[in-house]
N, C-alpha and C positions, 0 to 999 in steps of 0.2 A: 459636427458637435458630438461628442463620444455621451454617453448613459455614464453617469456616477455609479448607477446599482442596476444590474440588469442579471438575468439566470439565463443558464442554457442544459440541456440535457444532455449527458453525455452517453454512451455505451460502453460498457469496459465489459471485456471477455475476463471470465475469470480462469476457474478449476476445470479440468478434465473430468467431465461424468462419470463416463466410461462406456460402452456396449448397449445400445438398446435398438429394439424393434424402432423403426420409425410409424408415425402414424400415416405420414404422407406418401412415402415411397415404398413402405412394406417389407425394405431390407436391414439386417441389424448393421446398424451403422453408429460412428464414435460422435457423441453428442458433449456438449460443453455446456457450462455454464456463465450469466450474464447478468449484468447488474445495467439499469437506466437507474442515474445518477444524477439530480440536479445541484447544479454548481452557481452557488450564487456568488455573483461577484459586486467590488466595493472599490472603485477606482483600478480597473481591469485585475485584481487579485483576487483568489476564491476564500473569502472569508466562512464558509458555509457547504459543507456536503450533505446529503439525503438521498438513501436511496428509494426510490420511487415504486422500482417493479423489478422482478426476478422472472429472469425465462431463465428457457433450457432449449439448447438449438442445435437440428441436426447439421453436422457439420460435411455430408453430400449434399443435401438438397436443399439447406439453410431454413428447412421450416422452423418459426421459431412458435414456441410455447408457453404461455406464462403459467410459472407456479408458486405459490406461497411461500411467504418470509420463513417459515417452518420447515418447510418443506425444504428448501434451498440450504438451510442449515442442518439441516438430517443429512442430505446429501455431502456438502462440503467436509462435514465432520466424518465422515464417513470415508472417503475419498482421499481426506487429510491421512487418517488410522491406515489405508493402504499405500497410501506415498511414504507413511514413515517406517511402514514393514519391509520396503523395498520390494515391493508389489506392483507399482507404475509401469506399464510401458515406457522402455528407455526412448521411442521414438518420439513419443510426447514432452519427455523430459525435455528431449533434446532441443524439441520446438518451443516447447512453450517457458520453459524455465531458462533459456539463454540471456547473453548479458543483455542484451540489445533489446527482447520483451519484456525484462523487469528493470531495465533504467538503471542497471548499476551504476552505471558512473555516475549518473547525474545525483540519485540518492547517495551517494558514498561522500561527493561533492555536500552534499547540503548538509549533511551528518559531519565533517571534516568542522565547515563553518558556524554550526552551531553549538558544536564542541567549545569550537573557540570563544564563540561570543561569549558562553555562557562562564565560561575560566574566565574570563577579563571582566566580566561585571562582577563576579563572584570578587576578586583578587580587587574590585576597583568598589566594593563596597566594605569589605573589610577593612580596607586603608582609608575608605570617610570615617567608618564608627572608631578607627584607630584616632583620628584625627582632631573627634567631636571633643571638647574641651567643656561644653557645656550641655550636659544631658537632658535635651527637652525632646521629651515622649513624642511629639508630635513628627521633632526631626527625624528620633531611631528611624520610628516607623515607616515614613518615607523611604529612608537609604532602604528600609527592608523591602520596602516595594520594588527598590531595584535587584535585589539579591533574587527575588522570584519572576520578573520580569525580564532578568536574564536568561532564565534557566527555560521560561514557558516555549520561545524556538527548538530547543533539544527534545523536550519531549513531545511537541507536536510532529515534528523530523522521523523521530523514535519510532513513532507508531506506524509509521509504513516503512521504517526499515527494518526493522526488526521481522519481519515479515517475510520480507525480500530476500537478505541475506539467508533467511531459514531455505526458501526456493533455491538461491543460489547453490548452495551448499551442494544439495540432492543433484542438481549438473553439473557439479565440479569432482564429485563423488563417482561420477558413471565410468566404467572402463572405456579408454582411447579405441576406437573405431580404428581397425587398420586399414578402411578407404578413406577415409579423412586422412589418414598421416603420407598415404604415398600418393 
């Protein structure tokens, strides 16, 4: 018998830190950052994200750190301003911003789908209020309900690809490796 509503914690690797002393190992080594994530879900679907705790993790000897919601944002924004200066190590790019660790297809996919949905309720509520013959406020309002209730998949879609895509870009942008090509 499966749980109606059950949560789970997740770990997601974010941003590239950059350079720091470790506290554990004592060498300056490339450290990342991480989000613990709980995912509540609602008949096996994540209705609900939160994130819980922010570390910082060295990436030799995996000690991990937790640091402050503020702090994790001082850094990220910060880190952002040098990936868009073109100041990233390309080797990181190349790991961490590839198709395969940002899900392009799969968001491109669900971006494609909720494009569409949201054009055919949009196109298939314009054609009810074309329809209505007798204007009772109660009904507009409804069909309006569907005019935004189409759209609400696009921009929840939105908000992690618009993201993505920005990531992507910066790997599609990097000069061709001539070990890779031969």
């Amino acid at each position: 018998m499966s749980k109606i509503f059950h949560s789970q914690y997740v770990t997601q690797k974010d941003l590239w830190q950059g350079s720091q002393i470790c506290k554990k190992c004592g060498k300056e080594t490339s450290h990342h950052l991480f989000r613990i994530v709980e995912e509540k879900y609602i008949f096996k679907k994540v209705y609900r994200r939160k994130t819980s705790k922010y570390l910082s993790a060295c990436d030799q000897c995996k000690t991990v750190r937790s640091i402050s919601r503020e702090k994790y944002e001082r850094i990220y924004g910060t880190q952002m301003g040098v990936l868009r200066a073109g100041q990233f190590p390309e080797h990181i790019i190349r790991r961490d911003f590839a198709p395969d660790a940002l899900h392009v297809a799969r968001l491109t996919k669900r971006m494609y789908f909720a494009t569409i949905f949201a054009i055919l309720m949009t196109a298939g509520t314009v054609n009810l209020w074309f329809q209505i013959k007798d204007w009772n406020q109660v009904f507009f309002m409804g069909a309006g309900a569907f005019l935004v209730l189409g759209w609400l998949p696009f921009f929840l879609v939105r908000r992690k690809y618009t993201p993505m895509k920005k990531k992507y870009q910066y790997y599609l942008d990097l000069p061709e490796d001539e070990n890779l090509i031969s």
